[in-house]
N, CA, C and O atoms as CSV, one atom per row, in Angstrom:
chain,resi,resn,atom,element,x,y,z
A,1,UNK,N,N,6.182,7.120,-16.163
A,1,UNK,CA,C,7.415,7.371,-15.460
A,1,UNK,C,C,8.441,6.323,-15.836
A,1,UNK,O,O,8.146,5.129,-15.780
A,2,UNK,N,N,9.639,6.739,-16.218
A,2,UNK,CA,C,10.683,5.642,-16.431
A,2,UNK,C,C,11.290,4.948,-15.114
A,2,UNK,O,O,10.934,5.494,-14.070
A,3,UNK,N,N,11.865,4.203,-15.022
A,3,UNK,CA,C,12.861,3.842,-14.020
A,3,UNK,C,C,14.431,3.786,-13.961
A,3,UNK,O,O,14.998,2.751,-13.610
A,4,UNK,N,N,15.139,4.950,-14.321
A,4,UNK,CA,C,15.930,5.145,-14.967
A,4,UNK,C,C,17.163,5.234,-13.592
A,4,UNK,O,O,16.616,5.760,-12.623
A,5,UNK,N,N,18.263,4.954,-13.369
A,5,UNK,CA,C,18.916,5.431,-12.180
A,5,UNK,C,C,19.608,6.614,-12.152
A,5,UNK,O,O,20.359,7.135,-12.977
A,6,UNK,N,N,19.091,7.082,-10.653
A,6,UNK,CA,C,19.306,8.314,-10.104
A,6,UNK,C,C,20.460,8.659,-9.281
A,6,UNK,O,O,20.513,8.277,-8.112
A,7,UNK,N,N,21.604,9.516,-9.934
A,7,UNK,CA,C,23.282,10.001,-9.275
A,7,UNK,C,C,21.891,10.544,-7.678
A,7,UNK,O,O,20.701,10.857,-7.644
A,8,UNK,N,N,22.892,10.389,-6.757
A,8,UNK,CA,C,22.512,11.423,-5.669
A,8,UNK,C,C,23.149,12.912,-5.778
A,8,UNK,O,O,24.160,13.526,-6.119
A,9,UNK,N,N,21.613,13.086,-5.154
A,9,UNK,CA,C,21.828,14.818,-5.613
A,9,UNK,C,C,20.505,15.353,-6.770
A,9,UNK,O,O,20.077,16.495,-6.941
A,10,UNK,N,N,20.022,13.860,-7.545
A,10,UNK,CA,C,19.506,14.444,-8.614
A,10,UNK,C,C,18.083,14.026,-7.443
A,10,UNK,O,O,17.900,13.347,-6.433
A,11,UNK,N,N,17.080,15.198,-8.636
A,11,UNK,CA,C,15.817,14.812,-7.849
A,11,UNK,C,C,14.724,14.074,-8.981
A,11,UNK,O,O,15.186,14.425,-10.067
A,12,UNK,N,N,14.003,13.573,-9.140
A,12,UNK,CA,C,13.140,12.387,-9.934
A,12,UNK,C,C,11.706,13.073,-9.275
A,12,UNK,O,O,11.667,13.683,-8.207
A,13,UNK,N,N,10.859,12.886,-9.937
A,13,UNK,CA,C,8.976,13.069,-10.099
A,13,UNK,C,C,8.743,11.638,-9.503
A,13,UNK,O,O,9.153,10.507,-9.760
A,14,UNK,N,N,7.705,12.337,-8.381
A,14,UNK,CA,C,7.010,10.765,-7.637
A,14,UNK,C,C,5.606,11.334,-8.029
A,14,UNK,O,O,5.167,12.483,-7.972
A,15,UNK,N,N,5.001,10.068,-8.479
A,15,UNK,CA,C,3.200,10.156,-8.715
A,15,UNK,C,C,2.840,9.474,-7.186
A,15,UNK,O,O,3.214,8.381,-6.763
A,16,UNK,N,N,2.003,10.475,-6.519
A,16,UNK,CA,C,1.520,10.139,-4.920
A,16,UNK,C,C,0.507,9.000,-5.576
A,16,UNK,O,O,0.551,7.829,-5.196
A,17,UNK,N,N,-0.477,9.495,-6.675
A,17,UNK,CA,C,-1.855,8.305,-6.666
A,17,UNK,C,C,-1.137,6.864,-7.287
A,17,UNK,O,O,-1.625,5.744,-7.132
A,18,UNK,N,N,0.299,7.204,-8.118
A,18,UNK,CA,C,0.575,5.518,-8.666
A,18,UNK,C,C,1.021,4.953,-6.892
A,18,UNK,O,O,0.705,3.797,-6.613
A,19,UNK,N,N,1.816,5.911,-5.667
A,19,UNK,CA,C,2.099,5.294,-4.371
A,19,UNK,C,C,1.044,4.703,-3.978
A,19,UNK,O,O,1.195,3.528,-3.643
A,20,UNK,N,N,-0.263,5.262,-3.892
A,20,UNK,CA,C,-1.452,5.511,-3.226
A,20,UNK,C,C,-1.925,4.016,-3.939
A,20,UNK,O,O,-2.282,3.160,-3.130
A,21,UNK,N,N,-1.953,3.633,-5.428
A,21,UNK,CA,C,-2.495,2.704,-5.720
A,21,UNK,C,C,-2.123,1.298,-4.907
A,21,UNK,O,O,-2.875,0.410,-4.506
A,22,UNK,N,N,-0.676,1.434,-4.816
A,22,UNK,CA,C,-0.012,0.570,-4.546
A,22,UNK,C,C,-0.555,-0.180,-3.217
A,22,UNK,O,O,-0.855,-1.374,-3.222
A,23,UNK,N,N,-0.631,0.521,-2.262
A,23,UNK,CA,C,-0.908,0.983,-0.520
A,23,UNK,C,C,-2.201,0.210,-0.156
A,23,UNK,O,O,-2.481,-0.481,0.823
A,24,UNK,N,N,-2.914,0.562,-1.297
A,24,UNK,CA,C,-5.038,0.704,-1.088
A,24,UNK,C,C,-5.364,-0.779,0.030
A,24,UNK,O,O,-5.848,-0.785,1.161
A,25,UNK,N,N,-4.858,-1.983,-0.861
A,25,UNK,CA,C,-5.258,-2.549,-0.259
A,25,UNK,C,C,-4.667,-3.106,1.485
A,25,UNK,O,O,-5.233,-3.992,2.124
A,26,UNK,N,N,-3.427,-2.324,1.971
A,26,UNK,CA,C,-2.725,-2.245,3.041
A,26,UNK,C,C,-4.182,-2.094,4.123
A,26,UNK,O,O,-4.625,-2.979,4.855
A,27,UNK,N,N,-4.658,-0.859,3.962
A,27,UNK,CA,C,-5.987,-0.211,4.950
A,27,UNK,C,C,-7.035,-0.813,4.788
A,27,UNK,O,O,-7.730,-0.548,5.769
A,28,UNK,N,N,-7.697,-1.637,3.957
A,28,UNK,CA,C,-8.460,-2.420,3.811
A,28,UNK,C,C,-8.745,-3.412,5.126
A,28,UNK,O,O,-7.807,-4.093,5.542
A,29,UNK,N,N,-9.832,-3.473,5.665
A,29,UNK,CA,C,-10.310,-4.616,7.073
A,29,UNK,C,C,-10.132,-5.837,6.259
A,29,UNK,O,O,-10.284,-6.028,5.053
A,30,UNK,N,N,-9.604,-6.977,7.679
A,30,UNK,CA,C,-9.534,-8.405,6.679
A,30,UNK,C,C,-9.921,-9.176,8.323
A,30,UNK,O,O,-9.655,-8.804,9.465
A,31,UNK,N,N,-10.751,-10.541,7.724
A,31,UNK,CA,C,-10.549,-11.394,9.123
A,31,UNK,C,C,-9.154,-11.825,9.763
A,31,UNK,O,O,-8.100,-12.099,9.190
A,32,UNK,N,N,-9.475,-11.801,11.189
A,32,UNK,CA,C,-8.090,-12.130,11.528
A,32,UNK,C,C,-8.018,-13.756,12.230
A,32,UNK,O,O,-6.994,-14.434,12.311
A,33,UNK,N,N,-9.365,-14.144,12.689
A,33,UNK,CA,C,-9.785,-14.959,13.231
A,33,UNK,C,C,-11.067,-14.995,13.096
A,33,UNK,O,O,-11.737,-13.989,12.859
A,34,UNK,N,N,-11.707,-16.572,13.282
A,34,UNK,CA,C,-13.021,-16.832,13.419
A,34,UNK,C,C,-13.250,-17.860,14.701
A,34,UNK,O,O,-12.589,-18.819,15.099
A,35,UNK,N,N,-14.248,-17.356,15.088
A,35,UNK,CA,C,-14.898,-18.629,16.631
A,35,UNK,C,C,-16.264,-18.597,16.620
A,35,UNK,O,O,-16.931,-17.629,16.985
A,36,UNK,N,N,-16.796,-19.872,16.117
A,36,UNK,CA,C,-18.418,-20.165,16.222
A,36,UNK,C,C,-18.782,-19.625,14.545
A,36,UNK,O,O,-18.351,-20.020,13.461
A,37,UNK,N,N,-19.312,-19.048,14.743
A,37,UNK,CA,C,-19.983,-17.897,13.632
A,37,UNK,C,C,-19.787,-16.150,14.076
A,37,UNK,O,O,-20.640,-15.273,13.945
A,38,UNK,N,N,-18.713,-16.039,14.499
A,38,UNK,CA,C,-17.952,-14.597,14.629
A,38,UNK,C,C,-16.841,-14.550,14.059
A,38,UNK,O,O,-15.949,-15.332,14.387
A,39,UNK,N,N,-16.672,-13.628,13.093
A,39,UNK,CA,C,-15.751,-13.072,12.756
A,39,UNK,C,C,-14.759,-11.699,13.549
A,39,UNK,O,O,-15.324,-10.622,13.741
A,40,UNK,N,N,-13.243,-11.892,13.966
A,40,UNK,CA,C,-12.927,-10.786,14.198
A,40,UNK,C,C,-11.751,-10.273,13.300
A,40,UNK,O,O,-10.805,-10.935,12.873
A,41,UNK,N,N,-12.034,-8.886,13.102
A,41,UNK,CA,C,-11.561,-8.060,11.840
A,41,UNK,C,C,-10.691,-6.971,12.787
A,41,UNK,O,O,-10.931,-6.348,13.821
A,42,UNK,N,N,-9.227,-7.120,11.602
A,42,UNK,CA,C,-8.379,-6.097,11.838
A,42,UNK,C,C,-8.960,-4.561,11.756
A,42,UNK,O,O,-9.956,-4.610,11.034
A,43,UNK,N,N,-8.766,-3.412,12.143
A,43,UNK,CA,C,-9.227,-2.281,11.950
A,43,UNK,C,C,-8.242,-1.679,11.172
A,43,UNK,O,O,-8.381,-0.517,10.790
């Protein structure tokens, strides 16, 4: 895909899986905190 600029009005090709690549690691669980030997994780 180029990145070429777009007049309004015109319409351009979106690839959902190059969006999707981008995103992946957004939904991914991560620690948010630790106490003792517990971990608590974002959902």
């Amino acid at each position: 895909m180029t990145s070429t600029p777009v007049s309004r009005g015109q319409r351009i090709a979106i690839d959902p899986l190059d969006k999707a690549r981008k995103i992946e690691g957004f939904w991914q669980q991560r620690v948010i905190a630790e106490m003792n030997d517990y971990q608590f994780t974002s959902k």
